[in-house]
Every structure is written in structure tokens, then in C-alpha cells.
N, C-alpha and C positions, 0 to 999 in steps of 0.2 A: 141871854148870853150869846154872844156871837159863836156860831156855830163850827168858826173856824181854829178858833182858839186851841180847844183841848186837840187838833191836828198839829198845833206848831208844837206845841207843848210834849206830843209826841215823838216828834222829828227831835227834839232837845231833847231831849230821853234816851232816844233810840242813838243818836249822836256821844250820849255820855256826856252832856255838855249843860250848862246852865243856860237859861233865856238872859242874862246877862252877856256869856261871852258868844251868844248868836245875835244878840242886838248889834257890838263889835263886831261880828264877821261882816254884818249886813250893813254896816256904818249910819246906824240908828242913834238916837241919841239915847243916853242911861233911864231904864224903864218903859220905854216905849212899847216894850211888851212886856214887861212882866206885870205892868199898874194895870193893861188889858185883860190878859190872863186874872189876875187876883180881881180886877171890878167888872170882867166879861164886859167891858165896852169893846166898841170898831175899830179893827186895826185901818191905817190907809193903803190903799190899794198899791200906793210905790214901794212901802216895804214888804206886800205881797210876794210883789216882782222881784223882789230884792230875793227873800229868801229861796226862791223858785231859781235864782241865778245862781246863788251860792250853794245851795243843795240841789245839785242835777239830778240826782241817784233816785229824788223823793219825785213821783208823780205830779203835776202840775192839777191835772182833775181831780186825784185823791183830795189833795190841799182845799181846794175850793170848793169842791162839791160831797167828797167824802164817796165818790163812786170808784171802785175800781179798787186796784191795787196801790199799799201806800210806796213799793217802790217799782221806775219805772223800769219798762221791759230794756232798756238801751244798757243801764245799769247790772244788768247782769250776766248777761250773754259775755263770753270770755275766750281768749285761746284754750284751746283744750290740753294743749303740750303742757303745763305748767305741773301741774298735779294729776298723779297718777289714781285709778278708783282703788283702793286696797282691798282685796278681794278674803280677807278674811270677816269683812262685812259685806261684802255682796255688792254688784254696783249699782242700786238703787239706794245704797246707802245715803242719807242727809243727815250732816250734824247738827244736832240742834244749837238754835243762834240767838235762842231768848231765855230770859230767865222763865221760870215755871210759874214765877206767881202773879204777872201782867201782862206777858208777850209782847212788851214794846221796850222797852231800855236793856240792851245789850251788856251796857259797864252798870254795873248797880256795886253801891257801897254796903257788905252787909257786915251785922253784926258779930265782932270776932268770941263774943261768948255765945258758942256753940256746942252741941254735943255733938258725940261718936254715934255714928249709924249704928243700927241695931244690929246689923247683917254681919257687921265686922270687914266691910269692904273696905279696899286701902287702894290708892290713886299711887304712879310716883310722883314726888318731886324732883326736878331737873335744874340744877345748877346753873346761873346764869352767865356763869363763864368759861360752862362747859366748852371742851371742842368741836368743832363742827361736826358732826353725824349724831351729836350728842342726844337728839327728840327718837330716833331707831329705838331707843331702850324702852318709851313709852309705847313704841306702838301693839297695835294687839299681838299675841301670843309671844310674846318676847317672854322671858323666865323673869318673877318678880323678885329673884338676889341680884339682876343685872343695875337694879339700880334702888336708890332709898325710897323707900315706902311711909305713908303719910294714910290716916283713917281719911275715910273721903267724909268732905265736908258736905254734910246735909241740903244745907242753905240754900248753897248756892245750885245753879244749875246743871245738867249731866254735863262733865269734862273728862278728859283725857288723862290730863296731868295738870301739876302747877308751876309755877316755876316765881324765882323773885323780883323783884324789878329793884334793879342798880342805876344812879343817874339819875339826874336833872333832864335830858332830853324831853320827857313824855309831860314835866310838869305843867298843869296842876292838876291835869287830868290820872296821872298814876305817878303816883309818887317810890323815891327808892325807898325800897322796907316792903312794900306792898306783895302780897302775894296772888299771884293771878292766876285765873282758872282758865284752861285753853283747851276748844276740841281741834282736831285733825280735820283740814280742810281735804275731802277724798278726792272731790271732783274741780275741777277748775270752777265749772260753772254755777257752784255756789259762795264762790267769795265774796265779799262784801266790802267790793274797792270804799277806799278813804275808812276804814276802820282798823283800830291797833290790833296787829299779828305779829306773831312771833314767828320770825323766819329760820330756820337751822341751812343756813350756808357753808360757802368753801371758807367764809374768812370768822365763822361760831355762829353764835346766835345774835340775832337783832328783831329791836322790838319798838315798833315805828306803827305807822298811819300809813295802806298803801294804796297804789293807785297802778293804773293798769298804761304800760308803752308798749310797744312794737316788739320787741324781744328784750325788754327790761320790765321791772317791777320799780318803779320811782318811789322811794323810803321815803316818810316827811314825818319830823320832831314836833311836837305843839310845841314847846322851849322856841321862838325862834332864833335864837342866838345859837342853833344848829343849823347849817344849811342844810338842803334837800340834796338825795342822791342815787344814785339806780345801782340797782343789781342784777346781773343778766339773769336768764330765767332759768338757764341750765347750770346753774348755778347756785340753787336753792334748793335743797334735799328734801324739807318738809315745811309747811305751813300749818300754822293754825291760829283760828280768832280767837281772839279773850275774850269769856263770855261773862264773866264777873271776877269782882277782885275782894281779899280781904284785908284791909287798913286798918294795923295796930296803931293806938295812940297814945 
């Protein structure tokens, strides 16, 4: 099997995206990798390039040789203004940004028959049309009557809070109904531009794919019958990644 495979297959993972709608990003034609993947033949070396062009954030040598880190050093380094360290975790603190059971796919679909933790631990959940400063009530040592409380879901990976997604914007990657598990981004420099966060702004809450400008944050819909749009930086109260979601059906 080609050895490069189960690396794109990861990038598609870790993207929250099928090798279907990465073949479309890369203007591949239908199956081009997924018949690869499934019969481990040779991809050719233009859609190599391709995906190497379309995914900057992913290492180049990772991809092909499997050395090194899967994401590259350009892709993370950040303004630091953006997000403050919260010093009731300490600032070495890192949120974690995988799920617990593969450490490569960020958005995973899991199963909404689940049990209550043993422990009796409870998450809030945050209203999606809360007012803006509305994520302050999940942060640590906030009093838990400040907001609804929810048993925290086993499944999924350590979060913050959840909240629910309203809107066609994010479709078909998170659907409305869906509820999403998000940690608090502490430090700038663990973001993970082009990935859906949930912003708590001056104008509420937004929950987009972002990307890093000059004193902006550039918002972007998978939907694209939304356009793309910026939000200044001092302008955004709290951030956090979705680290998994759960889909009733």
C-alpha cells in the first residue's frame, strides 16, 4: 500500500472533511483518492501538489515522507494579543485538540446513545444566541447557577462547554441541531487557523472556520452561499475550537 495514503486520510480526518469533498478542494476528479485509499494504489504526484497547495497548515515532508511534524511550524506561530493565558489554569496550560480515542480527527460524529459519567461531572451549555460576553459564564471558577448545566458527555473529548449550532452556514460539515463540544483557546499560539470556533464577540456569538489577518480574524462558512468576513481582534472576547460534536437523527 502506498505509504502516503493513510497521511492524506489523516489530513481528511483531522480537517473533519471526507476524501470526497478534498478531492473538490484539490479539483481532482470523483474517487481519485478515495478508490487509492480503499485499493492502496499510487496517487500522482500533481495531486500531491495539489493537496500540499490547498492545505498549507499540513507539512510538506510530513505528507511524503512521514518525518517530522504533521503540522507545519508557519501554521502556528500567531499574534499573541488575541487571546489572553487564563491564569486559573496556569500558562502552560494547552487545551487539548484531539479526540482521546485516535489523535487525528478534531470533528468526529459520535454516538448520541451515551451514558452519564460516573463522577457526576456536568459541562454548561451556552445558548447560541446568547449575548455577547455570553462564553465568561463557562469559564473556570465562574459559580455553576450562572448558567445551565449539562452531565458531561463521556465520548467525546475533554471540553469546556457545549453549545448548539443554528443555521445552514457551517453545512454539511455541522449541521443546525448539532451540539458541539468546544475548549477555550488560552493562548494565541495554539489556534488552529482554518478550523470551526466559536467566537463570543461585541456583535454574540459566531461559529465559522478561521483564519489569521493583520488585526482581523477572516470568518469563513463551508455553505458558500455565505460570504467570508473579518472581525477585528479586539473585538472578540473568547475563542474556542470544537473539538467534537454530537448529531441527533
Amino acid at each position: 500500500m502506498c505509504k502516503i495514503l493513510p497521511r492524506i486520510k489523516e489530513i481528511a480526518l483531522n480537517e473533519g472533511i471526507t476524501l470526497g469533498a478534498m478531492e473538490r478542494k484539490i479539483g481532482a476528479s470523483k474517487g481519485v483518492l478515495s478508490r487509492a485509499v480503499a485499493n492502496g494504489t499510487d496517487i500522482q504526484s500533481k495531486w500531491l501538489e495539489a493537496i500540499v497547495e490547498n492545505y498549507p497548515r499540513y507539512s510538506a515532508q510530513w505528507l511524503l515522507s512521514g518525518v517530522g511534524a504533521m503540522l507545519s511550524s508557519e501554521s502556528i506561530g500567531v499574534d499573541s494579543k488575541l487571546v489572553k493565558t487564563d491564569p486559573a489554569k496556569g500558562e502552560n496550560y494547552v487545551p487539548p485538540t484531539a479526540p482521546i480515542d485516535n489523535g487525528c480527527s478534531n470533528i468526529k460524529i459520535y454516538d448520541p446513545a451515551f451514558t452519564e459519567n460516573e463522577k457526576g461531572e456536568t459541562r454548561p451549555r451556552i445558548p447560541f444566541d446568547a449575548a455577547a460576553g455570553a462564553l465568561s459564564v463557562a469559564m473556570p471558577g465562574v459559580s455553576s447557577l450562572q448558567c445551565e448545566q449539562f452531565p458531561l458527555i463521556p465520548t467525546l473529548p475533554d471540553y469546556d462547554f457545549t453549545i448548539i449550532a443554528r443555521g445552514d452556514s457551517m453545512t454539511p460539515d455541522i449541521l443546525s441541531g448539532d451540539e458541539l463540544a468546544c475548549v477555550f483557546v488560552q493562548e494565541s499560539k495554539f489556534i488552529q487557523w482554518g478550523r470551526p470556533h466559536v467566537l463570543d464577540t461585541a456583535q454574540g456569538i459566531v461559529l465559522k472556520r478561521i483564519f489569521n489577518q493583520k488585526d482581523a480574524i477572516l470568518c469563513r462558512s463551508v455553505n458558500h452561499d455565505y460570504p467570508d468576513f473579518e472581525i477585528p481582534k479586539d473585538e472578540i472576547y473568547h475563542l474556542a475550537i470544537v473539538v467534537g460534536l454530537i448529531r441527533h437523527f
